[in-house]
Structure formats: C-alpha cells, structure tokens
MIVEX-133877 format. One record per residue: x, y, z of N, C-alpha, C, O in turn; residue in three letters; residue number from 1. Coordinates in nm, 2 decimals. Layout:
      nx      ny      nz     cax     cay     caz      cx      cy      cz      ox      oy      oz  residuo  num
       X       Y       Z       X       Y       Z       X       Y       Z       X       Y       Z      ala  NUM
...
//
This chain:
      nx      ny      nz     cax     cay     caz      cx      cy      cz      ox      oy      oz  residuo  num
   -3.48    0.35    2.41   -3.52    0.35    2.28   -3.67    0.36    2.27   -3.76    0.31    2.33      unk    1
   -3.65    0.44    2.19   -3.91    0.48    2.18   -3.90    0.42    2.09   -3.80    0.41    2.04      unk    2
   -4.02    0.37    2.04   -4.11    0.33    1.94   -4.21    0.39    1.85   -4.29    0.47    1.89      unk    3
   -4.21    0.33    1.72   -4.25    0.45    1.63   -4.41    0.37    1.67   -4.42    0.25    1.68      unk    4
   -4.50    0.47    1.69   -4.65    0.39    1.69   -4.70    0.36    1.58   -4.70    0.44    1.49      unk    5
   -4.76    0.23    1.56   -4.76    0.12    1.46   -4.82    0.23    1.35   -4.74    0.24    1.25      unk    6
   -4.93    0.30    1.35   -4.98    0.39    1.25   -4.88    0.48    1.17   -4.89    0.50    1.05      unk    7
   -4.75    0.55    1.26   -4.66    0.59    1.18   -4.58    0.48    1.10   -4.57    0.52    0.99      unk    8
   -4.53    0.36    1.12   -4.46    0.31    1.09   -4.56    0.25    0.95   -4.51    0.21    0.84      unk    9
   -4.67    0.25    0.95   -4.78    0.19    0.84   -4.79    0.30    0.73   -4.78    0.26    0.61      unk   10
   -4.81    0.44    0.77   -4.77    0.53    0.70   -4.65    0.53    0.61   -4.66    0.53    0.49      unk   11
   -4.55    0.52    0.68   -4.43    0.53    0.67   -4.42    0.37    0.50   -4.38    0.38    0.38      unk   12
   -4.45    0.29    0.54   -4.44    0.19    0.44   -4.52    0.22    0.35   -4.46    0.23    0.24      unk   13
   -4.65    0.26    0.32   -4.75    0.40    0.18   -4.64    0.43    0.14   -4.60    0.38    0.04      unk   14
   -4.55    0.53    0.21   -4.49    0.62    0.12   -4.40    0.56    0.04   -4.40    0.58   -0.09      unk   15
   -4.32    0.47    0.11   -4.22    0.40    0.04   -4.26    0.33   -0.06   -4.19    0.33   -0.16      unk   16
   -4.39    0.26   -0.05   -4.49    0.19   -0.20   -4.54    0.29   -0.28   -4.59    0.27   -0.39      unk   17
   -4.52    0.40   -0.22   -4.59    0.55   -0.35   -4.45    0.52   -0.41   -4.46    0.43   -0.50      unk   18
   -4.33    0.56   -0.40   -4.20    0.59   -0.48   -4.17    0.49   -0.51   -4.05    0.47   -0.53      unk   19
   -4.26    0.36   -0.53   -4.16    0.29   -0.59   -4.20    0.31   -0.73   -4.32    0.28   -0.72      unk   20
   -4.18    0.34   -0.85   -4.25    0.31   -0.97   -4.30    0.22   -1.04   -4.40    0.23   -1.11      unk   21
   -4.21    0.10   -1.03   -4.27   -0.02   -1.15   -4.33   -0.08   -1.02   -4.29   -0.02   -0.92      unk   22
   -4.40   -0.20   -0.99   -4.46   -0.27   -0.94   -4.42   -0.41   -0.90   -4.37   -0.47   -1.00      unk   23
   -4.41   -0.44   -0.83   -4.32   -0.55   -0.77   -4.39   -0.70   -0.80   -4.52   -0.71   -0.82      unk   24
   -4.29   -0.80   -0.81   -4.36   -0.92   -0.84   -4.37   -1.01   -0.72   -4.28   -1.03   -0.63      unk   25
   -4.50   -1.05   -0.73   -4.54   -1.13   -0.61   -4.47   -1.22   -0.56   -4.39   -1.28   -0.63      unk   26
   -4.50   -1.24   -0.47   -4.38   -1.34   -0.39   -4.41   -1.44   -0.39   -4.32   -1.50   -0.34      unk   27
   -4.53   -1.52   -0.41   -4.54   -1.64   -0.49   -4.46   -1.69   -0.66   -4.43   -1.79   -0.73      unk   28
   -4.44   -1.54   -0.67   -4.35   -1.56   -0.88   -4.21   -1.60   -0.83   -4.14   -1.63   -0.93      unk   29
   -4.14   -1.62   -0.70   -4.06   -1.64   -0.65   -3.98   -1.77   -0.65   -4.02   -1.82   -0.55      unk   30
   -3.90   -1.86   -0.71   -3.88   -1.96   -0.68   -3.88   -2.00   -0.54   -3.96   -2.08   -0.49      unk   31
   -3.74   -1.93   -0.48   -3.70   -1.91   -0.38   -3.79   -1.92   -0.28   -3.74   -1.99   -0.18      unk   32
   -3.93   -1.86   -0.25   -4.08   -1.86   -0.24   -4.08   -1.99   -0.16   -4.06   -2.03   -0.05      unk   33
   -4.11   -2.04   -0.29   -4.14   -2.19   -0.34   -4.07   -2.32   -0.25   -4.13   -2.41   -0.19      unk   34
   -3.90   -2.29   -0.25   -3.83   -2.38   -0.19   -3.83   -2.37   -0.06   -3.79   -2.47   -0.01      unk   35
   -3.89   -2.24    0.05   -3.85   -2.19    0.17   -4.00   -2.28    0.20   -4.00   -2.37    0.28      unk   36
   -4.11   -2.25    0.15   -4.22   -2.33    0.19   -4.24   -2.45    0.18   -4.34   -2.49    0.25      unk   37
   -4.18   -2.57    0.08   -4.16   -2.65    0.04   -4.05   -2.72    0.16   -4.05   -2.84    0.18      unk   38
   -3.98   -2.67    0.20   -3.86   -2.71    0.30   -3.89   -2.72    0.43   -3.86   -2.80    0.51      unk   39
   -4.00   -2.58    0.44   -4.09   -2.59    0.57   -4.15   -2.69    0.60   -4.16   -2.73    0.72      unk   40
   -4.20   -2.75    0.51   -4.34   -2.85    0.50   -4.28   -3.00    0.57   -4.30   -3.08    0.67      unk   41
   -4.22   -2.98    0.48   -4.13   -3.08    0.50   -4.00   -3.18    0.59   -3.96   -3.30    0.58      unk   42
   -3.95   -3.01    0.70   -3.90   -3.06    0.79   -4.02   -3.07    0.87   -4.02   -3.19    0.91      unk   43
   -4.14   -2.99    0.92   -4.19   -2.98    1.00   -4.23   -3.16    0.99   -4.20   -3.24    1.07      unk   44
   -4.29   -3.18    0.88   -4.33   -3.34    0.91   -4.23   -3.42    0.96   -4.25   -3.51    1.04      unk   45
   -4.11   -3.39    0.91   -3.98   -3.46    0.96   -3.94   -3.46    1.11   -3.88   -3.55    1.16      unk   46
   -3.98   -3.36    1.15   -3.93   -3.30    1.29   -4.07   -3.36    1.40   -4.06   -3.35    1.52      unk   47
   -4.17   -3.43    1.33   -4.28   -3.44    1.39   -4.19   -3.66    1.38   -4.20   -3.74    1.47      unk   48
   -4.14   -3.68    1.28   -4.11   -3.85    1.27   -4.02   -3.82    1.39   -4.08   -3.84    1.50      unk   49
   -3.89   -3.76    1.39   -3.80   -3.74    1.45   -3.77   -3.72    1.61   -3.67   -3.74    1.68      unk   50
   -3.93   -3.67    1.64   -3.88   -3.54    1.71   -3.94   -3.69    1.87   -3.93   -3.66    1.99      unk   51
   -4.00   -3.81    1.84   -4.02   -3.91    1.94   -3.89   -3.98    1.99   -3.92   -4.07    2.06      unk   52
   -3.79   -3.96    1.97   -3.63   -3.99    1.93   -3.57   -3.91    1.99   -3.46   -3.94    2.05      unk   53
   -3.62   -3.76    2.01   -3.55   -3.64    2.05   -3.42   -3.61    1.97   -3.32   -3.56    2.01      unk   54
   -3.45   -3.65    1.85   -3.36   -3.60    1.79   -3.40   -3.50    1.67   -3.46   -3.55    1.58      unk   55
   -3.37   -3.36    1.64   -3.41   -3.26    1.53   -3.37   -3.31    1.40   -3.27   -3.38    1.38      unk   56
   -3.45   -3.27    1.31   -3.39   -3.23    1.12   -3.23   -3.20    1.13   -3.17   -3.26    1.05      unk   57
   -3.19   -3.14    1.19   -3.04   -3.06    1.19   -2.96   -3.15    1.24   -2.84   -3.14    1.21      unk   58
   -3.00   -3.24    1.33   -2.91   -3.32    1.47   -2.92   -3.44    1.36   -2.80   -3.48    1.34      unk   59
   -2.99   -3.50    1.30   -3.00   -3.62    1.22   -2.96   -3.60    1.11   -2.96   -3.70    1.04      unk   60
   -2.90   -3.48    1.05   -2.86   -3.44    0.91   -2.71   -3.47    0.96   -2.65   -3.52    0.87      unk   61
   -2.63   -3.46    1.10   -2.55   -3.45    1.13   -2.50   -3.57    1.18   -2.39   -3.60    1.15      unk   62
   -2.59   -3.66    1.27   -2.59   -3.77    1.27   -2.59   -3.87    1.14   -2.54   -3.98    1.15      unk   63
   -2.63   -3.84    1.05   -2.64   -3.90    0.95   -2.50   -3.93    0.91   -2.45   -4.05    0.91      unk   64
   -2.41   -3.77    0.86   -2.28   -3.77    0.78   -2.19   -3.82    0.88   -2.10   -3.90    0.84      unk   65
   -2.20   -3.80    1.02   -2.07   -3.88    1.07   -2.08   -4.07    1.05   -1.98   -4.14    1.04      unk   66
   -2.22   -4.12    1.06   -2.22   -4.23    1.03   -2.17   -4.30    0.89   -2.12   -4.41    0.86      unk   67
   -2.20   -4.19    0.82   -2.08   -4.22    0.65   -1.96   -4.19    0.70   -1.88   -4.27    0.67      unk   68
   -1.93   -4.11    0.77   -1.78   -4.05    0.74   -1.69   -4.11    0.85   -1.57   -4.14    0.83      unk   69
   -1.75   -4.14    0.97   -1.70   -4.17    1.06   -1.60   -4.06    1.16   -1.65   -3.94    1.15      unk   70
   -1.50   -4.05    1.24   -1.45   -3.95    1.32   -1.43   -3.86    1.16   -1.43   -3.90    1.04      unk   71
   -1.42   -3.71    1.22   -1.42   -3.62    1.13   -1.40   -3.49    1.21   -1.45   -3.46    1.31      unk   72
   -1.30   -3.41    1.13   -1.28   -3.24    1.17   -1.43   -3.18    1.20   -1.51   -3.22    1.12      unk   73
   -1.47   -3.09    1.30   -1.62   -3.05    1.24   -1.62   -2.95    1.11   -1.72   -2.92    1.05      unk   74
   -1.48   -2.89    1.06   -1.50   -2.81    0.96   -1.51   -2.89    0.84   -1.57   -2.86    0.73      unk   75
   -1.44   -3.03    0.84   -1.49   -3.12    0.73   -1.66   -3.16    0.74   -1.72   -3.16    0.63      unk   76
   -1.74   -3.19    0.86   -1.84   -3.24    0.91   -1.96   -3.11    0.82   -2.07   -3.12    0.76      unk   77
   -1.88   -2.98    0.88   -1.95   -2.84    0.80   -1.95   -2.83    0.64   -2.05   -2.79    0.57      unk   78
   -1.84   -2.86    0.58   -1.83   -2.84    0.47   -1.93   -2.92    0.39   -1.99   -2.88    0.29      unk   79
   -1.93   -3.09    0.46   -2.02   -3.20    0.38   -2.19   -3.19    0.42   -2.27   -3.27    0.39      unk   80
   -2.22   -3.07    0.49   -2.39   -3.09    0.51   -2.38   -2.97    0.53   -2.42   -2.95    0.65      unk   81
   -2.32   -2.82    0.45   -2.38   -2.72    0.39   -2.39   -2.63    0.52   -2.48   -2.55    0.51      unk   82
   -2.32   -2.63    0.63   -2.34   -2.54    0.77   -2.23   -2.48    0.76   -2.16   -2.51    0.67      unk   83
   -2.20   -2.36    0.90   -2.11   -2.30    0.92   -2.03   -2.40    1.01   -2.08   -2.51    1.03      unk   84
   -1.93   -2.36    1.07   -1.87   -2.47    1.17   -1.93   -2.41    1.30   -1.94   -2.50    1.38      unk   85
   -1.98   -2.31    1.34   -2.04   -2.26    1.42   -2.20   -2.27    1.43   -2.28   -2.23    1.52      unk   86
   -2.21   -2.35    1.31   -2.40   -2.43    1.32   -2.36   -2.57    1.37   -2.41   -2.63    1.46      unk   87
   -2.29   -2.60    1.30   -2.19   -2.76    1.35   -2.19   -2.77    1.51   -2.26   -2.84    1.59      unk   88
   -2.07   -2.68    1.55   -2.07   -2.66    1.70   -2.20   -2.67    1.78   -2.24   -2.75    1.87      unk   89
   -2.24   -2.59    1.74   -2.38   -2.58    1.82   -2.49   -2.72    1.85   -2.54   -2.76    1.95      unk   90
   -2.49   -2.80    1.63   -2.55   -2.91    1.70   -2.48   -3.01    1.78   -2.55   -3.09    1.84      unk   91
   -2.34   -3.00    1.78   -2.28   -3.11    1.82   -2.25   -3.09    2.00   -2.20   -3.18    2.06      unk   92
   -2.27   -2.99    2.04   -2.29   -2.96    2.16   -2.45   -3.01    2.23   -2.47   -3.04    2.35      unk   93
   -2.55   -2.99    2.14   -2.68   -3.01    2.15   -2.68   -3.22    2.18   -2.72   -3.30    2.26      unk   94
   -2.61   -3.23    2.07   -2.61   -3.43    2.03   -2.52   -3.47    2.14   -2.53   -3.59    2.18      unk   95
   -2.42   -3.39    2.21   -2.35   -3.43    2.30   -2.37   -3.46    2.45   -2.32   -3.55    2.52      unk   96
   -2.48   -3.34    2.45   -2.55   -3.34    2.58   -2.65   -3.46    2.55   -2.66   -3.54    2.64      unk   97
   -2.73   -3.47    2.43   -2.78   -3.61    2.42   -2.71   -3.76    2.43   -2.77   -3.86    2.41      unk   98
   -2.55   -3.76    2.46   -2.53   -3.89    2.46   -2.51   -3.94    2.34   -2.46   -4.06    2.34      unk   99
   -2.52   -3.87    2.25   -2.53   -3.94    2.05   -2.40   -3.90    1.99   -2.35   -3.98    1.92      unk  100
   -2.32   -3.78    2.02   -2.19   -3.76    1.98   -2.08   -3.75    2.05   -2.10   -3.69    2.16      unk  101
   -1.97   -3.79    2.03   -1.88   -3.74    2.16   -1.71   -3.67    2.06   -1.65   -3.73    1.97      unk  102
   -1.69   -3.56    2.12   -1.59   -3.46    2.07   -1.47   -3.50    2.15   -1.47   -3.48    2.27      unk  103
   -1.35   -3.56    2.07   -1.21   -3.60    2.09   -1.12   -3.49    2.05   -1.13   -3.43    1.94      unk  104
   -1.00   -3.47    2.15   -0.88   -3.41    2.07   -0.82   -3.53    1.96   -0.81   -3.65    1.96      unk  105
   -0.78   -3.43    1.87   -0.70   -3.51    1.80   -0.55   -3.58    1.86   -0.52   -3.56    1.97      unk  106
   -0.47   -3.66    1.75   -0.33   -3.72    1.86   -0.25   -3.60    1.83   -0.25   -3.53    1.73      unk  107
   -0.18   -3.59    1.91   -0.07   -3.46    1.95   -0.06   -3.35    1.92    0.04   -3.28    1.93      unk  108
   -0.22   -3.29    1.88   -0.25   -3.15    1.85   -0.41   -3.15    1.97   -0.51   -3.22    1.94      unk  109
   -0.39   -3.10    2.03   -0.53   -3.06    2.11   -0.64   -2.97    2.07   -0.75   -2.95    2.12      unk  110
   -0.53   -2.89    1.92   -0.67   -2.75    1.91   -0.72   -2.86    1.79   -0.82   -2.82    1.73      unk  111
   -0.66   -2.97    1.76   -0.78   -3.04    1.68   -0.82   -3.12    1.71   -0.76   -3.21    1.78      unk  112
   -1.01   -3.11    1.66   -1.10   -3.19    1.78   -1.15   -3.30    1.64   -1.14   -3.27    1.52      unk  113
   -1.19   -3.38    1.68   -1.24   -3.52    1.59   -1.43   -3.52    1.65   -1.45   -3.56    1.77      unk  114
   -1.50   -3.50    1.61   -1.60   -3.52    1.60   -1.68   -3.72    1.56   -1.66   -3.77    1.45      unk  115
   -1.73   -3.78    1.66   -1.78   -3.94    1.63   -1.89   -3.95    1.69   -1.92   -3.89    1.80      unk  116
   -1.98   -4.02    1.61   -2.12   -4.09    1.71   -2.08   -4.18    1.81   -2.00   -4.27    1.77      unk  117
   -2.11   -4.17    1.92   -2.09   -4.29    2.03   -2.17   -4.43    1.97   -2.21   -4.44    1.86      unk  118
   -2.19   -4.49    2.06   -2.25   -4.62    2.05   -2.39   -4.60    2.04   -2.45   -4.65    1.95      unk  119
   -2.42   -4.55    2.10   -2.58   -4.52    2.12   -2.63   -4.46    2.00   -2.70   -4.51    1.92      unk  120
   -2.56   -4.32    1.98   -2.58   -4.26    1.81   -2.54   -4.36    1.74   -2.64   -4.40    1.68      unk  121
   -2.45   -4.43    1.70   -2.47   -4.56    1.55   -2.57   -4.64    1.58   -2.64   -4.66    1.48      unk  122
   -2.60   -4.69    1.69   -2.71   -4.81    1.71   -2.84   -4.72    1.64   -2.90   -4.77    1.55      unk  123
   -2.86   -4.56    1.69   -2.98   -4.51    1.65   -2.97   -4.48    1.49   -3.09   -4.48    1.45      unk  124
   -2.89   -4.46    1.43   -2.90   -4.42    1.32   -3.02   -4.45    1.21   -3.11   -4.38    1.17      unk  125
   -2.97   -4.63    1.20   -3.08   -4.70    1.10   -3.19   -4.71    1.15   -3.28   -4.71    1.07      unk  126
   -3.23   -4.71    1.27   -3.40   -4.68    1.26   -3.41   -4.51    1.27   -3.53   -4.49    1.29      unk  127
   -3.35   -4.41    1.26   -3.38   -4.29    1.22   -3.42   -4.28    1.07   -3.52   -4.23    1.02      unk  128
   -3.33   -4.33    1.03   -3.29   -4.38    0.85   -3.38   -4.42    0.80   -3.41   -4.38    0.69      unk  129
   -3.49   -4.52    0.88   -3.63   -4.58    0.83   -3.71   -4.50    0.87   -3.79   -4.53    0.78      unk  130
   -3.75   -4.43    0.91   -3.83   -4.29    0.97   -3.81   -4.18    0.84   -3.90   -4.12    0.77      unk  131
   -3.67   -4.18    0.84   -3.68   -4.06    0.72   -3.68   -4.08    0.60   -3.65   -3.99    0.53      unk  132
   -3.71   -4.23    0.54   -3.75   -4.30    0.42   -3.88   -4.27    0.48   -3.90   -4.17    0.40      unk  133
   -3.96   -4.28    0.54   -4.07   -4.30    0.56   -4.17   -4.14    0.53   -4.28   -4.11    0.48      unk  134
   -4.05   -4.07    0.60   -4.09   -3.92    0.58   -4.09   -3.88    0.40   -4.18   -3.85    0.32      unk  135
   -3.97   -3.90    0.37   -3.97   -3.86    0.27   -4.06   -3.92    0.16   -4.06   -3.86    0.06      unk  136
   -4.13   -4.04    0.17   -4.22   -4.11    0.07   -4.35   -4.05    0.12   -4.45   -4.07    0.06      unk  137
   -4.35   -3.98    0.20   -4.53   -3.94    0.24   -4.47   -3.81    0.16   -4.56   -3.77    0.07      unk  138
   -4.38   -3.75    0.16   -4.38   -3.62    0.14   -4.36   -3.61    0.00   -4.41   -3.51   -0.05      unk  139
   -4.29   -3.69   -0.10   -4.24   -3.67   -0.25   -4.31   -3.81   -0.29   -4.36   -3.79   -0.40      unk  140
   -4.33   -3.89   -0.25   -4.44   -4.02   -0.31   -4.51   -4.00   -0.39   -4.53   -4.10   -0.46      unk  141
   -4.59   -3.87   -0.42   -4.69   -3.89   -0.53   -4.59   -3.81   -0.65   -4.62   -3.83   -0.77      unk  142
   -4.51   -3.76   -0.63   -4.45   -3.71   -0.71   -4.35   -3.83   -0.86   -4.24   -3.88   -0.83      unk  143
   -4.40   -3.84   -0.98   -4.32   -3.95   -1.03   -4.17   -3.91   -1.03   -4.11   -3.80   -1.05      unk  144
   -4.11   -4.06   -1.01   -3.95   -4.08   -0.97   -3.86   -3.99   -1.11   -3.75   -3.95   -1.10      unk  145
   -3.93   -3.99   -1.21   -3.81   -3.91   -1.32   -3.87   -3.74   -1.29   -3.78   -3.66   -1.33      unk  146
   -3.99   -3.67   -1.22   -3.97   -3.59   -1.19   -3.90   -3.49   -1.05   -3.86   -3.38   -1.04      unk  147
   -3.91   -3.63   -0.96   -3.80   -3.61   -0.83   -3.64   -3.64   -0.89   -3.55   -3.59   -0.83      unk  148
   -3.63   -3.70   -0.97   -3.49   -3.71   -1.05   -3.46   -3.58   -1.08   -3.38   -3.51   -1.02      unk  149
   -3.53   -3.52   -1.19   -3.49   -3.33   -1.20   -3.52   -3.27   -1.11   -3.46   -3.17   -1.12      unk  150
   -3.59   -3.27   -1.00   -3.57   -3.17   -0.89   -3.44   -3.19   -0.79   -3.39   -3.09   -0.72      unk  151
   -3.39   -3.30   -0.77   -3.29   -3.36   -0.70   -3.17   -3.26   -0.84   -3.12   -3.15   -0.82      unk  152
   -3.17   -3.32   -0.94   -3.09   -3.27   -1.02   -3.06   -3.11   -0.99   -2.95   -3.08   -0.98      unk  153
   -3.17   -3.00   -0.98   -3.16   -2.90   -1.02   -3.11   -2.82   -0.87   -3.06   -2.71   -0.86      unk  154
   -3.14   -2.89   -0.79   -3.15   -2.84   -0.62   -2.99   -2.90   -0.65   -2.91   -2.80   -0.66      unk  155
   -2.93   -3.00   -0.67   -2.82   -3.01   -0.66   -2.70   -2.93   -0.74   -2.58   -2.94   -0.72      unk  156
   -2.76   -2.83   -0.84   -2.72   -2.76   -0.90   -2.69   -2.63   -0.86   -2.59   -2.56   -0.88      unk  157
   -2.82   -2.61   -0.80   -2.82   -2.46   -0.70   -2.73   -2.46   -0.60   -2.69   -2.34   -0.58      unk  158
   -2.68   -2.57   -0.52   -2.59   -2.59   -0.43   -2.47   -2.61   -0.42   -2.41   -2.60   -0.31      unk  159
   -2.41   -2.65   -0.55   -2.31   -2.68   -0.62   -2.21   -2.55   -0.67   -2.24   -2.48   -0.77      unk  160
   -2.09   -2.56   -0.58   -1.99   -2.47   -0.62   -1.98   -2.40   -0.77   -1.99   -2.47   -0.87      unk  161
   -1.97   -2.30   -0.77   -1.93   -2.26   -0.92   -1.78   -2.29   -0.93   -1.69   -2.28   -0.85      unk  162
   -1.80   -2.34   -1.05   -1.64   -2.39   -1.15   -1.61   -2.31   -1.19   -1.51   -2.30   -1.26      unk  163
//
C-alpha cells in the first residue's frame, strides 16, 4: 500500500472545505464536545486515584456492579454498566488475571458462565469506593448539589432507553 504525501492529502482536505457551502459549526458548539472532554478529565483523575490499586475506570465500574449484584450472566453484568458483552469479557479477563474476579459455569448448563468478585475483589471494593467519592468531590465539588442534580438528571436521560 503507498501513501498519499502529506501535502497531497492537505490539498486534498482545501478542496473538500472549498465545496462545502454553508460553514460548519465549531466543535466547541458541540455538546457532545463538551461530554467527551469532561469524561476525559475526569477519568484521567480517576485512573490516576485508581490506578495505585491496579485497578482501571472500566475494571472498577465493573467491580463495582458485581458487588451490588453479586454472581451475574456477563450479558446481565453488560446490560447494567452500558458495555458490549465483548467489553465485559475483555475486562473480566483483565480482573481475572488480577485475582479480583473469578468466571464460573453455571449448574447444569456449561455454556452459562456466572461472573463473581472473589474475596480479595469484595474486601477491595470499599476502599476503592472511598477513592472514588474522593475523586468525584475534587472533580464536581465546586459545582452546587441542585446543579449536579440536573446534570445527573439529563445524562441519565441521554442514556435512557427510548419508550
């Protein structure tokens, strides 16, 4: 495969901004913008509490729901923290090799697997739990509680199945 030399390919983006006719709106006017850099910020500080623990934003979102839910399908595990079962898999292969989850057949069906924190993952939970209270008050704390109430509201709305 060749490559187009950067000058053509720079070219090549002129022309396509010559044809466009109306003018595009900046990508700051973006909500969407807004939430992708706001989310950034956010895990990165997260992943900086987290990350002395060895455990990720993703691995602790997961660790979290099995400690509510307890043994669980991973496609129920996927459905309640917004992943594919194949983002699932992956962290729970990741937490597994860490010692924090352990993947059971179900009773008398083998293609169904039960997903549980071992001992070590529940023991770790609650001081993760205070870490990410901790994160999340440095990161939304200045923000007043009836205005993190409508952004919780509205993010939970965006996420939220259509009826």
């Amino acid at each position: 495969m060749t490559r187009k030399p950067a000058a053509l390919g720079r070219r090549a983006n002129r022309g396509v901004a010559a044809a466009v006719s109306d003018p595009i709106s900046p990508l700051e006017a973006h909500l969407g913008y807004w939430l992708r850099v706001a989310s950034n910020h956010v895990d990165q500080q997260l992943a900086r509490a987290l990350g002395a623990h060895g455990v990720t934003p993703a691995e602790w979102v997961v660790m979290r729901a099995l400690y509510d839910a307890g043994p669980v399908a991973p496609s129920v595990l996927a459905g309640r923290i917004g992943l594919t079962r194949g983002a699932v898999t992956k962290l729970v292969d990741r937490l597994r090799a860490k010692a924090l989850v352990v993947r059971a057949h179900g009773p008398g069906d083998r293609r169904y697997q039960i997903i549980a924190l071992t001992g070590a993952g529940a023991k770790l939970v609650p001081a993760l739990a205070q870490l990410v209270d901790e994160s999340d008050s440095a990161a939304f704390g200045a923000i007043p509680a009836e205005t993190r109430a409508t952004i919780e509201a509205a993010l939970r709305r965006i996420v939220a199945p259509a009826d």
